[in-house]
N, C-alpha and C positions, 0 to 999 in steps of 0.2 A: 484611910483610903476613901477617895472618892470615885465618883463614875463619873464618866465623859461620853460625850454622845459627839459621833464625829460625820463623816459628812456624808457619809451612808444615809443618813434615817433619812425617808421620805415621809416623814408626818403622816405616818396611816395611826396613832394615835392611840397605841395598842397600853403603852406605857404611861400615859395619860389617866390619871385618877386611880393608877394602883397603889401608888405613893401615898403612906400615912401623912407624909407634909410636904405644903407646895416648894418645889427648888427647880420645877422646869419649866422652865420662859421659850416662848417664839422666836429665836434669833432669827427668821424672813426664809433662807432656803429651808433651814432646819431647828427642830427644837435644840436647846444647851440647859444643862444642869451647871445651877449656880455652886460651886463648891463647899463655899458657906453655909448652905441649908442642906446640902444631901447628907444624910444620915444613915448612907448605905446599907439601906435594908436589900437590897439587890430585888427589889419586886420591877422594877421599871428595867433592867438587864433581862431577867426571863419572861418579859411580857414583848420586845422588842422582835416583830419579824423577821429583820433583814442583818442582826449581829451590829446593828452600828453602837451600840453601849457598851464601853466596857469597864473594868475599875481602871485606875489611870494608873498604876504602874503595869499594867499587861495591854497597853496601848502599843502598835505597831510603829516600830520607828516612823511607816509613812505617815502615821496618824495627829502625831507627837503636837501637830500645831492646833487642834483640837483644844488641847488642854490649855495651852495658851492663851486662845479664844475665850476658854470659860473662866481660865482666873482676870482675861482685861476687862470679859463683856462688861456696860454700863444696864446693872438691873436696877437700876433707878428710875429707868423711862417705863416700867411697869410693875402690877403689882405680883407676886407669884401666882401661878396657874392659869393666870390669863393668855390663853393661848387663841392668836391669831388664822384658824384653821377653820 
C-alpha cells in the first residue's frame, strides 16, 4: 500500500518533513507522493488538513486518476523533498 495525494491538497505543508524519507515532490498545483519511495508510515495522511491523502486502495472512485498521476509523474526533473512552496 501506498498513499496518494489528490487534488484536494492545497500545499499548506502540514505533511511536509513528517516523513522519515523524502517521496513528496511539488507536482505545480499540488504536492504527489512518489510511490516508489513511500514507505507508508501514514505520518503525512494524519498530518494533512483537508483529507486530500489517502492509501490508494481507499481512493474515491472520483479520485482514482490521482494515482495515475503519481505512478506516470517524471520525478526525475527533481530531487525528493524539494518542494517548490
Amino acid at each position: 500500500m501506498t498513499f496518494v495525494i489528490t487534488d484536494e491538497c492545497i500545499k499548506a505543508r502540514m505533511c511536509v518533513g513528517v516523513w522519515p524519507v523524502y517521496c513528496i515532490y511539488d507536482a505545480g498545483h499540488h504536492f504527489i507522493i512518489n510511490p516508489d519511495e513511500c514507505i507508508d508510515c501514514t505520518l503525512c495522511n494524519a498530518a494533512c488538513p483537508v483529507d486530500a491523502i489517502h492509501p490508494n486502495f481507499q481512493l474515491p472512485e472520483e479520485m482514482k486518476h490521482s494515482k495515475t498521476k503519481a505512478a506516470e509523474f517524471d520525478y526525475s526533473r527533481m530531487e525528493p523533498g524539494k518542494l517548490n512552496v
